[in-house]
Structure formats: C-alpha cells, structure tokens
FIKOLZA-1660 file (N, C-alpha, C; in steps of 0.1 Angstrom, whole numbers, plus 5000, padded with zeros to 4 digits):
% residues 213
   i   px   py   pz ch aa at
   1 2068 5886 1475  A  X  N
   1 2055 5883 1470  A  X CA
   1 2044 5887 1481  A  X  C
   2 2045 5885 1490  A  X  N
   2 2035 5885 1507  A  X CA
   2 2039 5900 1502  A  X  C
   3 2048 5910 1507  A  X  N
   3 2047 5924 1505  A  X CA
   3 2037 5931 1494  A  X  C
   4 2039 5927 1485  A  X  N
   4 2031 5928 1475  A  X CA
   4 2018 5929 1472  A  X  C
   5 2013 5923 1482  A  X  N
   5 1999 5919 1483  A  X CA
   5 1994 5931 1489  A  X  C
   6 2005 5941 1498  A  X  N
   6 1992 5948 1500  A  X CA
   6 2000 5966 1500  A  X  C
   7 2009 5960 1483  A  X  N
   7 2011 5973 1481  A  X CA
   7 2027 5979 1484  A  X  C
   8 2033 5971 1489  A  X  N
   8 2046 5975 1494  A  X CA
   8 2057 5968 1486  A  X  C
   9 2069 5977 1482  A  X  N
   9 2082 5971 1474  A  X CA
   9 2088 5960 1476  A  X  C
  10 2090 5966 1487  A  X  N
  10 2103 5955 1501  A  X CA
  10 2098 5953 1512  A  X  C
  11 2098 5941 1516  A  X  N
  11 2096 5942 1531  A  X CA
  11 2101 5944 1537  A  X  C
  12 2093 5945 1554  A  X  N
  12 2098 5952 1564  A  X CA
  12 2100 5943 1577  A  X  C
  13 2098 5926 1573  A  X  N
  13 2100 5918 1581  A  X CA
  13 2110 5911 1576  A  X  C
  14 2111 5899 1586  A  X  N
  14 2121 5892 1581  A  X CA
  14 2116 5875 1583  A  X  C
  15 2105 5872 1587  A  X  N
  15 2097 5856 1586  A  X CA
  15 2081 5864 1588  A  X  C
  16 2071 5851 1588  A  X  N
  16 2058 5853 1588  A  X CA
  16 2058 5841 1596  A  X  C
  17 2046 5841 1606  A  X  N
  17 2043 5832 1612  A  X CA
  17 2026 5831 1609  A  X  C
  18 2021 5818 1614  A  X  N
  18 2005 5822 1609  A  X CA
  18 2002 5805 1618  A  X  C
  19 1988 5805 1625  A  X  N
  19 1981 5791 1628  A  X CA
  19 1970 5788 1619  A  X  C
  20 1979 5778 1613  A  X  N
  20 1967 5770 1601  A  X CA
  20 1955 5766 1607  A  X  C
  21 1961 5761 1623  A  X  N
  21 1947 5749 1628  A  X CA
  21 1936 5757 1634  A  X  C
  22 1940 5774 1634  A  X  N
  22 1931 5783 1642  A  X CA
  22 1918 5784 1631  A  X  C
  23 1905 5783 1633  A  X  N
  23 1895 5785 1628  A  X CA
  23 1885 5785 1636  A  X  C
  24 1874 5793 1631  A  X  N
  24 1864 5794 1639  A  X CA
  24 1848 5796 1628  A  X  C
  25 1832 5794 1630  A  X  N
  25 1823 5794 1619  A  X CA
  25 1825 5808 1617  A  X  C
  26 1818 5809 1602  A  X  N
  26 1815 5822 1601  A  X CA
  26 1803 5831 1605  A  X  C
  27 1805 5844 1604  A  X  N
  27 1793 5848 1609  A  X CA
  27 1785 5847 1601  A  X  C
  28 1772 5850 1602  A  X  N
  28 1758 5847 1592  A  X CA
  28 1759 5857 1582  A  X  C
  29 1754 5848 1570  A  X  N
  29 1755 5851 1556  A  X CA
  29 1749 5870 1556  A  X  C
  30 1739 5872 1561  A  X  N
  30 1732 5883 1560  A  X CA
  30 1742 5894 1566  A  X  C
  31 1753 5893 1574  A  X  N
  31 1764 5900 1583  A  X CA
  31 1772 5901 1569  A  X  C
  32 1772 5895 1561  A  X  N
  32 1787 5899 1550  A  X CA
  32 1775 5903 1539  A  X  C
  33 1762 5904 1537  A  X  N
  33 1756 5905 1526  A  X CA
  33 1754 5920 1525  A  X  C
  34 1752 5923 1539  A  X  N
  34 1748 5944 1545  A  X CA
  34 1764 5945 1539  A  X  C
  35 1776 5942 1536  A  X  N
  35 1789 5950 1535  A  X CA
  35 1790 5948 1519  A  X  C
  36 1781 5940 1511  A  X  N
  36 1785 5943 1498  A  X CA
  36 1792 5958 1490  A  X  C
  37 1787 5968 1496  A  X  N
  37 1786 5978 1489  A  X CA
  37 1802 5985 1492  A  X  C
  38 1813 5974 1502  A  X  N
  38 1825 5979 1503  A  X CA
  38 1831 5975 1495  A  X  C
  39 1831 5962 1487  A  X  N
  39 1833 5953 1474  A  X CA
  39 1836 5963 1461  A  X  C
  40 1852 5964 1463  A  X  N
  40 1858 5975 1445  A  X CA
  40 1848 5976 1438  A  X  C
  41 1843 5965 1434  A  X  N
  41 1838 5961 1418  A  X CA
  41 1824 5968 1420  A  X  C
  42 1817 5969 1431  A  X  N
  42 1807 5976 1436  A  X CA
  42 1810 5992 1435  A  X  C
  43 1818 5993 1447  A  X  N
  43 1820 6011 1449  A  X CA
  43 1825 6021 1441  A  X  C
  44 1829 6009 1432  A  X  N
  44 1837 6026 1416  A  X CA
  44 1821 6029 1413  A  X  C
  45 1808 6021 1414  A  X  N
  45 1806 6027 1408  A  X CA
  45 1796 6038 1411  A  X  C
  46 1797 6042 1425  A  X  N
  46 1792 6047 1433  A  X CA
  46 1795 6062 1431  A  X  C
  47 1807 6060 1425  A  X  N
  47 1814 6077 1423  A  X CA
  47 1811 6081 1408  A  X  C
  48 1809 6069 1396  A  X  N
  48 1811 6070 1386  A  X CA
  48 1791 6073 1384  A  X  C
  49 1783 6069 1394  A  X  N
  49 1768 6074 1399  A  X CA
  49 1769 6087 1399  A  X  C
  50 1779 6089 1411  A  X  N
  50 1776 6107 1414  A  X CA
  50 1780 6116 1398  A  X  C
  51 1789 6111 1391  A  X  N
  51 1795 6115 1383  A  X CA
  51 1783 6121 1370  A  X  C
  52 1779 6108 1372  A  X  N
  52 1767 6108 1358  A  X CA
  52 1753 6114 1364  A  X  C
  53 1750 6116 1373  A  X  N
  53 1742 6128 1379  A  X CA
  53 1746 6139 1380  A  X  C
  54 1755 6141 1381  A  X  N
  54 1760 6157 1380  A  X CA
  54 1755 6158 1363  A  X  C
  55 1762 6152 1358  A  X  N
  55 1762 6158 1342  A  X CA
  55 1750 6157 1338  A  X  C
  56 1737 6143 1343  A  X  N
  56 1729 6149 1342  A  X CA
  56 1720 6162 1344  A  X  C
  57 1722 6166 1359  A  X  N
  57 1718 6179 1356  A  X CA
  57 1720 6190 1356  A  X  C
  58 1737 6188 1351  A  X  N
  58 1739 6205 1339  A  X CA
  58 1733 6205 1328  A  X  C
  59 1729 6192 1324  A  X  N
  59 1722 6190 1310  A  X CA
  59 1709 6196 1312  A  X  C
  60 1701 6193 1321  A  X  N
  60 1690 6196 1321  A  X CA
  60 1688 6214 1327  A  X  C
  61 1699 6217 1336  A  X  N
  61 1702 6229 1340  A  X CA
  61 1702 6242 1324  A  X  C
  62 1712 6234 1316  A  X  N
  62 1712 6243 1303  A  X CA
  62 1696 6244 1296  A  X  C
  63 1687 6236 1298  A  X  N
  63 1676 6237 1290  A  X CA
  63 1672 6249 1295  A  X  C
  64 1674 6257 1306  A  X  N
  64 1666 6270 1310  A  X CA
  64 1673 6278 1302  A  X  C
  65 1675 6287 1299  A  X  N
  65 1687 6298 1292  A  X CA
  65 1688 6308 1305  A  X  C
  66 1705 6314 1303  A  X  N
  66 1705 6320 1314  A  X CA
  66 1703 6335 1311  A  X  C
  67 1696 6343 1316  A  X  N
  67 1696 6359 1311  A  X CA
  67 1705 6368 1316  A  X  C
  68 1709 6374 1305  A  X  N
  68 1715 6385 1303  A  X CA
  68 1713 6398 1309  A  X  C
  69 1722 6404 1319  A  X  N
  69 1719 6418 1323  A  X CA
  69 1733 6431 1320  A  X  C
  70 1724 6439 1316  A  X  N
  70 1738 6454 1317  A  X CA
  70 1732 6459 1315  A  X  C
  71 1738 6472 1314  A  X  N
  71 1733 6485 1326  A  X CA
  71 1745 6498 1316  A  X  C
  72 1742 6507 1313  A  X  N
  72 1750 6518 1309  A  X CA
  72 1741 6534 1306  A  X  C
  73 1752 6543 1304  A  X  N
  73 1743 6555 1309  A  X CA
  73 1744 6562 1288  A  X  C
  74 1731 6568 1290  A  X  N
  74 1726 6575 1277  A  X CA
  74 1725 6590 1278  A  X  C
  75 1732 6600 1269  A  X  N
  75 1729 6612 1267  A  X CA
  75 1716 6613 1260  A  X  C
  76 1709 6619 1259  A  X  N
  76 1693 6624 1253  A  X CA
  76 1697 6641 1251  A  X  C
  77 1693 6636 1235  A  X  N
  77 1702 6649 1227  A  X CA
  77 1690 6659 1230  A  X  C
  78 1681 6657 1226  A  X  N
  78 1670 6666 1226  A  X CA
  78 1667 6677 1240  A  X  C
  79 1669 6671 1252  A  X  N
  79 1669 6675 1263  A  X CA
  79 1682 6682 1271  A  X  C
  80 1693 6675 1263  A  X  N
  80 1704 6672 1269  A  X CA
  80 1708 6664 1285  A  X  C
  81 1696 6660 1284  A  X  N
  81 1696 6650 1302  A  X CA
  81 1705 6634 1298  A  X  C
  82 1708 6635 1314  A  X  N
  82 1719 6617 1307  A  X CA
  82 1709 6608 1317  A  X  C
  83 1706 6598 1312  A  X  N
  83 1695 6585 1316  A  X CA
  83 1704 6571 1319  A  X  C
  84 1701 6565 1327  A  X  N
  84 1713 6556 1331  A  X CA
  84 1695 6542 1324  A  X  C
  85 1705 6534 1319  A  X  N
  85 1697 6523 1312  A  X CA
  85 1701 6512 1316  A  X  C
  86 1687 6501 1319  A  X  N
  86 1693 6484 1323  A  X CA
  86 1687 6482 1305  A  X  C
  87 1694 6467 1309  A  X  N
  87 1691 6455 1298  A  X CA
  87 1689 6443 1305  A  X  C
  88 1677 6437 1299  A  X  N
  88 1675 6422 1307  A  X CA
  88 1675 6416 1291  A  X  C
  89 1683 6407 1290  A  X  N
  89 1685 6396 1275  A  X CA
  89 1680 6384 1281  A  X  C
  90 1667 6375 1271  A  X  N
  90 1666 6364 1277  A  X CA
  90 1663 6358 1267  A  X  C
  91 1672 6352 1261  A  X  N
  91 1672 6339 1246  A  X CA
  91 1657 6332 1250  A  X  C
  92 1650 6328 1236  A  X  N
  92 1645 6324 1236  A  X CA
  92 1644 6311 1228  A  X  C
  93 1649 6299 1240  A  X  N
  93 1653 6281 1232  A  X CA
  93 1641 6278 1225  A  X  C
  94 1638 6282 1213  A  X  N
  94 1633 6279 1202  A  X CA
  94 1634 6266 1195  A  X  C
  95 1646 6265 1192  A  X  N
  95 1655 6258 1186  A  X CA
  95 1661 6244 1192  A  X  C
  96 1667 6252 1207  A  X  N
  96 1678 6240 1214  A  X CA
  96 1674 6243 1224  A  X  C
  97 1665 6232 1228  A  X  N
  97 1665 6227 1238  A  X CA
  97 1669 6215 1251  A  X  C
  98 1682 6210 1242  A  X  N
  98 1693 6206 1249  A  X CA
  98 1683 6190 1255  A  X  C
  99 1677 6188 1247  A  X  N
  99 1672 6171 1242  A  X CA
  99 1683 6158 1241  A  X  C
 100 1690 6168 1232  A  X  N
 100 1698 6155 1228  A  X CA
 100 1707 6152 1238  A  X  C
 101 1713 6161 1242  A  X  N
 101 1725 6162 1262  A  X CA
 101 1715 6156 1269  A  X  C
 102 1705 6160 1271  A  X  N
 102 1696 6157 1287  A  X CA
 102 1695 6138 1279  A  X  C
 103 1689 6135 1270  A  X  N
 103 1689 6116 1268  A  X CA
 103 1699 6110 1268  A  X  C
 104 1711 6116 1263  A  X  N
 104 1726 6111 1261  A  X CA
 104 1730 6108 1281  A  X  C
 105 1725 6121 1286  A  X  N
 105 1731 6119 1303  A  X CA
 105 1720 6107 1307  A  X  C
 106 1709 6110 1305  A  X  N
 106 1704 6101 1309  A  X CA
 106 1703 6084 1308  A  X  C
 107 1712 6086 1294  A  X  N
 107 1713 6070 1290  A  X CA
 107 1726 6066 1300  A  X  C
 108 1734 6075 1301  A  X  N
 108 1747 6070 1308  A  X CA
 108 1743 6066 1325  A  X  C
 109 1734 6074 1328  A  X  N
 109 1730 6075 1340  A  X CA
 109 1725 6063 1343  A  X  C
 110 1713 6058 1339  A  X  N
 110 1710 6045 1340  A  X CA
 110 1716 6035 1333  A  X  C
 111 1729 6034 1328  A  X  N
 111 1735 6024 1321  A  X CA
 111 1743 6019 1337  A  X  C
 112 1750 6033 1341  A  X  N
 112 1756 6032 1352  A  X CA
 112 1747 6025 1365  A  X  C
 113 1735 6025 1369  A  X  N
 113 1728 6022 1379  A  X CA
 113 1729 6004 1376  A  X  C
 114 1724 6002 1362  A  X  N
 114 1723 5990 1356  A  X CA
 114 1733 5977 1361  A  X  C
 115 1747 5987 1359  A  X  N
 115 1760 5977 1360  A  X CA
 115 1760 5975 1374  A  X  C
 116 1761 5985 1381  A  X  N
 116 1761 5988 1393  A  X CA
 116 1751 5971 1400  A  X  C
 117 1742 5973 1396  A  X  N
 117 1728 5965 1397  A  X CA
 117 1736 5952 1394  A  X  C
 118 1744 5947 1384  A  X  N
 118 1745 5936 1378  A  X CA
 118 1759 5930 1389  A  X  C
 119 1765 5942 1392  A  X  N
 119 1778 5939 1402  A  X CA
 119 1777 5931 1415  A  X  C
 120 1763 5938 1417  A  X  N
 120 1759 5936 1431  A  X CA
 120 1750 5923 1433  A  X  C
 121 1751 5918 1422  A  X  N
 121 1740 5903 1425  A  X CA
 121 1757 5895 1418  A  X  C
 122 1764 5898 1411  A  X  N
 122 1780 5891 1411  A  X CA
 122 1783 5886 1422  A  X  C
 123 1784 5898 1429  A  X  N
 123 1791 5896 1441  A  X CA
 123 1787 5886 1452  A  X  C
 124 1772 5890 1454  A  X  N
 124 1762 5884 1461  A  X CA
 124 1763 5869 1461  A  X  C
 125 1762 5867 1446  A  X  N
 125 1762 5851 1444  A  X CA
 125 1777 5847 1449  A  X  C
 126 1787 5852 1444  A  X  N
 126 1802 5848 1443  A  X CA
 126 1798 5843 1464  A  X  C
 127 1795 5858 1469  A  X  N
 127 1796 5855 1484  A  X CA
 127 1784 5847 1489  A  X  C
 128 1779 5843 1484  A  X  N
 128 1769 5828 1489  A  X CA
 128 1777 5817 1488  A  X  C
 129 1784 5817 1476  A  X  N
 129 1793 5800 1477  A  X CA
 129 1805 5799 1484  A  X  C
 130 1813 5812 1484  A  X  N
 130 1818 5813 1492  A  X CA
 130 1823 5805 1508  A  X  C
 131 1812 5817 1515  A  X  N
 131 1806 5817 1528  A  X CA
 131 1800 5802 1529  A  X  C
 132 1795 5794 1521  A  X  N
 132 1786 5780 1520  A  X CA
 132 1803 5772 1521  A  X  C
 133 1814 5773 1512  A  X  N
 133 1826 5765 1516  A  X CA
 133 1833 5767 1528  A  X  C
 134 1836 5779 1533  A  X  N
 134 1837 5787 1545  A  X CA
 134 1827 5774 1558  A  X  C
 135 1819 5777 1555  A  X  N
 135 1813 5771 1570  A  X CA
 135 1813 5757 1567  A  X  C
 136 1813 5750 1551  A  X  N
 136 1813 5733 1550  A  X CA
 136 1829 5729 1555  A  X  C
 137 1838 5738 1548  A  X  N
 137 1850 5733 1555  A  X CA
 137 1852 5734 1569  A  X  C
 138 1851 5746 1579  A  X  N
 138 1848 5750 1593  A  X CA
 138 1841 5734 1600  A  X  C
 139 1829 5729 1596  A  X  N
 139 1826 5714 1601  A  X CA
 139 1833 5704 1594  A  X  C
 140 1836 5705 1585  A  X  N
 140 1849 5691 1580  A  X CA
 140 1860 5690 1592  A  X  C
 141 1866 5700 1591  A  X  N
 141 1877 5704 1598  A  X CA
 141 1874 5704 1614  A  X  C
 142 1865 5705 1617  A  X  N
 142 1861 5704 1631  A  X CA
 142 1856 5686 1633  A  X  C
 143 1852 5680 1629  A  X  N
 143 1853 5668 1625  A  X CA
 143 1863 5657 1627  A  X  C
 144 1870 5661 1616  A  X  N
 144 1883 5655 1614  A  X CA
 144 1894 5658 1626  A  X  C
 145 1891 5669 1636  A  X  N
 145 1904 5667 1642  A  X CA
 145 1900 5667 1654  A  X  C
 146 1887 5667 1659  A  X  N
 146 1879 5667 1672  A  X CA
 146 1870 5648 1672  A  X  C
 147 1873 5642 1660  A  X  N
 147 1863 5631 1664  A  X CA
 147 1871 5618 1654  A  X  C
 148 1872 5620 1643  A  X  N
 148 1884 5613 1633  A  X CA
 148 1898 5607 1636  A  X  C
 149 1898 5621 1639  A  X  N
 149 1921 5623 1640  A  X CA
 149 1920 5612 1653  A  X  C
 150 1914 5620 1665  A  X  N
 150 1916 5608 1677  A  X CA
 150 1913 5599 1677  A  X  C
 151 1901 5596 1673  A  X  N
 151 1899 5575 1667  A  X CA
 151 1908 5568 1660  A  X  C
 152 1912 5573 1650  A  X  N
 152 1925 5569 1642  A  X CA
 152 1936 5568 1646  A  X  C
 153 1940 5575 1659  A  X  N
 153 1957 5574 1662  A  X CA
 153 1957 5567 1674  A  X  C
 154 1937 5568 1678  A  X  N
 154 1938 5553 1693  A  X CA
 154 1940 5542 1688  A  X  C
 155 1933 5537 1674  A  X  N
 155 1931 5524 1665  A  X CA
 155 1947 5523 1662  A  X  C
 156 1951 5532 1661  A  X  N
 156 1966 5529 1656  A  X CA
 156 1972 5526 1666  A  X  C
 157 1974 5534 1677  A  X  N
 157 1983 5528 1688  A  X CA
 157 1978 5515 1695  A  X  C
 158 1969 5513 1695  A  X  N
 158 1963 5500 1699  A  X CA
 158 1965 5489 1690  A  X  C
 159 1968 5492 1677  A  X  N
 159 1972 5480 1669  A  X CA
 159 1987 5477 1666  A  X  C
 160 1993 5492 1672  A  X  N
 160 2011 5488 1672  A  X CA
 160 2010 5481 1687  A  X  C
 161 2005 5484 1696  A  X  N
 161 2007 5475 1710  A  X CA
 161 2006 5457 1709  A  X  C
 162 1991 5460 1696  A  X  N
 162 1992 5442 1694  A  X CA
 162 1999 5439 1686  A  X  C
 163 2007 5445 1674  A  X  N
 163 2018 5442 1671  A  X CA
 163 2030 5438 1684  A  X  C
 164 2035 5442 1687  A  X  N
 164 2046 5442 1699  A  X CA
 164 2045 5428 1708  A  X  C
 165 2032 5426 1714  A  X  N
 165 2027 5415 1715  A  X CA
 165 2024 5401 1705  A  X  C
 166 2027 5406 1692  A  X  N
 166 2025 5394 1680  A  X CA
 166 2013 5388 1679  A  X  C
 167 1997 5397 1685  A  X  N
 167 1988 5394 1684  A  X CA
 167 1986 5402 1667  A  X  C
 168 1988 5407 1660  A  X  N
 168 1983 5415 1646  A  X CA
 168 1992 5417 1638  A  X  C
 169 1996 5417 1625  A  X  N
 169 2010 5413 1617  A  X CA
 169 2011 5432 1614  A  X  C
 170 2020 5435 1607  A  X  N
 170 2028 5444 1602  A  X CA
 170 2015 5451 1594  A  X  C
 171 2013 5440 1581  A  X  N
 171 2003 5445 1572  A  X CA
 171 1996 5454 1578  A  X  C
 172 1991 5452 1588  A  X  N
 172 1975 5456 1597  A  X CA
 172 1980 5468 1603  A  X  C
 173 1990 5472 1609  A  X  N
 173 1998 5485 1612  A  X CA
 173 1999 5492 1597  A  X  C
 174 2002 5488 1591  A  X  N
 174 2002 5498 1579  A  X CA
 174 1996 5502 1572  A  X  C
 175 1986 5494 1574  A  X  N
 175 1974 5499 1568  A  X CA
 175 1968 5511 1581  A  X  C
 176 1967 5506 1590  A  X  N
 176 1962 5518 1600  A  X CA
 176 1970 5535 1599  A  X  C
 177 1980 5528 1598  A  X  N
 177 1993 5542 1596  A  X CA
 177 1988 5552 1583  A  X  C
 178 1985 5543 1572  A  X  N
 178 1976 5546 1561  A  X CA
 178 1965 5552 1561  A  X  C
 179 1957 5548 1566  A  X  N
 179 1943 5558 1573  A  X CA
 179 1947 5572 1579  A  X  C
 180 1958 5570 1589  A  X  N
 180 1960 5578 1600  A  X CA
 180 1963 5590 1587  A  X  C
 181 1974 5585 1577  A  X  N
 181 1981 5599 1572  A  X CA
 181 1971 5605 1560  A  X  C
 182 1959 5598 1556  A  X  N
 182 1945 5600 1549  A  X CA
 182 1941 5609 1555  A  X  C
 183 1939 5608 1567  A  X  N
 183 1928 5618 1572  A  X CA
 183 1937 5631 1579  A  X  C
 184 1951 5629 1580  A  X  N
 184 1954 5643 1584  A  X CA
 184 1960 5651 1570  A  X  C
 185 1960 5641 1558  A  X  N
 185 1963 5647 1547  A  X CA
 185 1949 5657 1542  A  X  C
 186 1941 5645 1546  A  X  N
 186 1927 5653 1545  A  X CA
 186 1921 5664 1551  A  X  C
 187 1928 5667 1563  A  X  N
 187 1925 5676 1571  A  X CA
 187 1928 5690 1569  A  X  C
 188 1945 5683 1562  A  X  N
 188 1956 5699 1558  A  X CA
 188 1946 5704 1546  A  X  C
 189 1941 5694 1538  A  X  N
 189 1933 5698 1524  A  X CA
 189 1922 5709 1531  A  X  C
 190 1914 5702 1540  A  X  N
 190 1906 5714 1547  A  X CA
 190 1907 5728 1549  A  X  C
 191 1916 5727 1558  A  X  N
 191 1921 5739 1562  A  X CA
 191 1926 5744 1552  A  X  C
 192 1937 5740 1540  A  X  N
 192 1933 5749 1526  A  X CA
 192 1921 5758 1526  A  X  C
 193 1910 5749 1523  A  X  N
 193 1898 5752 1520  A  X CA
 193 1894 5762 1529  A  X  C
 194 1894 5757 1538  A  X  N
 194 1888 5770 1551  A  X CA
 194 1893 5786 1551  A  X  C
 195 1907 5787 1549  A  X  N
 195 1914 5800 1549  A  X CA
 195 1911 5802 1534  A  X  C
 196 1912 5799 1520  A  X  N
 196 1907 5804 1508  A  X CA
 196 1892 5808 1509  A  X  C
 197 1886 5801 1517  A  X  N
 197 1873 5808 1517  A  X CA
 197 1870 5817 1526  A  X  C
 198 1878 5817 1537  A  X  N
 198 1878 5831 1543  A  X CA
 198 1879 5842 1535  A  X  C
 199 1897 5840 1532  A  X  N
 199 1899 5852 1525  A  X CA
 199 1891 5856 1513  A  X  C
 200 1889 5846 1508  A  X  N
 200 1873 5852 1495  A  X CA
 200 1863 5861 1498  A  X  C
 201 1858 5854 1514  A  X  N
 201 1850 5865 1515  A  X CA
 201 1854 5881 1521  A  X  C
 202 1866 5876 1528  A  X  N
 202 1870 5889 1531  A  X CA
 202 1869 5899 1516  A  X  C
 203 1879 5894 1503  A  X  N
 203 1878 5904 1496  A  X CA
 203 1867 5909 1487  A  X  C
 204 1856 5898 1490  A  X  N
 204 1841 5904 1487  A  X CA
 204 1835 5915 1492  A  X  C
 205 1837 5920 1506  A  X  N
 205 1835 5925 1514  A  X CA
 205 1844 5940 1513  A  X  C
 206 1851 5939 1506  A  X  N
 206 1863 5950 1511  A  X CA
 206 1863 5951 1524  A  X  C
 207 1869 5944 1534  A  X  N
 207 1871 5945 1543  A  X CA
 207 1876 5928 1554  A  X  C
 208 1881 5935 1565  A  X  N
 208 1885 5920 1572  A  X CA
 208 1873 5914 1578  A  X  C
 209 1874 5901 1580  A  X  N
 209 1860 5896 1581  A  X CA
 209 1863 5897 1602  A  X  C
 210 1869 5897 1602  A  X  N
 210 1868 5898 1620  A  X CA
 210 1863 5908 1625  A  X  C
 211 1864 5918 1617  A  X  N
 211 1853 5929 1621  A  X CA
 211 1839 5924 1621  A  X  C
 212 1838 5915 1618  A  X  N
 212 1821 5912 1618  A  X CA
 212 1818 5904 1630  A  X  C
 213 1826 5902 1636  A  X  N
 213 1815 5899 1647  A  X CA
 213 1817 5904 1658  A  X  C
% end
C-alpha cells in the first residue's frame, strides 16, 4: 500500500522508518498560497486553456478566407503567341462568416478560465484550513510535550515517592498515572493531526512542503 502511493507495483524496500515527534511551524500562509498553481485540480487546466485558445483562434483565423493562386500558360490563336497567365481566387464570406465556431470557441474558452477561477479559490480555501490545523496542532504539540508531559510525570513521580513512604494512598497514583496516559494519548492524537495536515498541504501545493523554506 506505501508503494502505491506513489505509483509503484512492488516495493523496493523492506521496513519504513519515520519520527512522529519531529515537527516544526509552518511556513506562512502566503509561501504555499504563490504554489497554488502546482495543485492537479489547478494545472489541467492550464493546458486545457492553451487548448481552447488555440481553437479559438483557428476559428477566428477561418473568418479571413484564404486566396487562391495558379498560374498556367495560354496559346492565342489569333496571333499564335503563347501568354503565361496568374489567377488570384479570393471567396468572398458573404454567407459564412464563421460566427457560430468563433462563439462556440469562445464560450469554451471562458467556461474553461471560469473553472479554472472556481479551482483556485477551492483550493485556496481547502489550504487556509489546512495550514490553520497545521500550525494549531504544531503549538498543541509543542505544549504538551515541552510544558504538560513534564509536569505530569514530575506530579507523578512525586506522588509514587509519597506512596512508598505511605504519605498518599494508591487511588491518588492512579489517578495521576491516568492524567499522565491522557495527555500522551493526547499528544499521539496531535501529532496525527500535525502530519495529516502537513501532508494536506503538501498535496495542495503539488509539491513537498520543505521546499518552502
């Protein structure tokens, strides 16, 4: 399944290793907002742009008509002299003037800018909340194991010590023990959080987010 992810049958390893507790903030919102335009759902339609411009203007290209030239040689009976002759043919669009192609490209053309338009404020928003859970979990998690974790496991060893001494009963340890596995239960929940919202924004971005800073 891990191979898979980025395209491959079978793997080519044989374990994965990874540091859950490695985190760091993200960079500023405006740093991933300039990479939207690497974002799939964004860039097809960048080609599917050029696409419907071109066709717009063959469409508009056909409204000129193209003229006609040839060239061949004439006996003149009267004289008996031979005369070499052009021909310039140049239709005259009366009729077709290639209205209904040039609105039809045009409607595609701006339909396509439209979506395009509608992708890019998707995305935008998608990578605001993102990047906002990204940096809320980054201070939970910094928190919790820089100012929480260690208060909790001094309160704890300080209350199994008064245990041992028979100054604090059992209950009162287990309840602290209780706290202690709360907040690092709470912490793993974090770090969840933290790496899903990384990787979110990474694939908003088409691209890895370490390149950004």
């Amino acid at each position: 399944a891990l191979a898979a992810v980025w395209g491959a049958e079978e793997p080519d390893f044989d374990s994965a290793a990874g540091d859950l507790e490695r985190t760091s903030p993200p960079a500023p919102l405006d740093t991933f907002v300039a990479r939207i335009a690497g974002n799939p759902d964004v860039a097809r339609f960048e080609a599917e742009r050029l696409e419907r411009a071109a066709a717009l203007a063959l469409a508009r290209a056909h409204r000129v008509p193209d003229p006609r030239v040839g060239a061949g040689a004439r006996h003149l009976a009267g004289s008996g002299d031979a005369a070499l002759l052009f021909e310039v043919v140049v239709p005259l669009p009366v009729f077709d003037r290639q209205q209904g192609a040039i609105a039809e490209a045009a409607e595609r053309a701006a339909k396509t800018a439209s979506e395009r338009a509608a992708a890019l404020r998707q995305v935008r928003l998608a990578l605001i909340a993102e990047h906002a859970r990204w940096a809320a979990a980054h201070e939970e998690v910094r928190t919790l194991r820089d100012v929480l974790l260690p208060d909790v496991e001094r309160a704890l060893a300080e209350l199994r010590a008064a245990y041992g001494s028979g100054r604090v009963s059992q209950l009162e340890v287990l309840g602290a023990q209780r706290a202690a596995f709360d907040s690092i239960d709470r912490m793993l929940h974090m770090l969840g959080e933290y790496h899903q919202a990384r990787v979110a924004c990474q694939r908003l971005v088409g691209g890895f987010v370490d390149e950004l800073r």
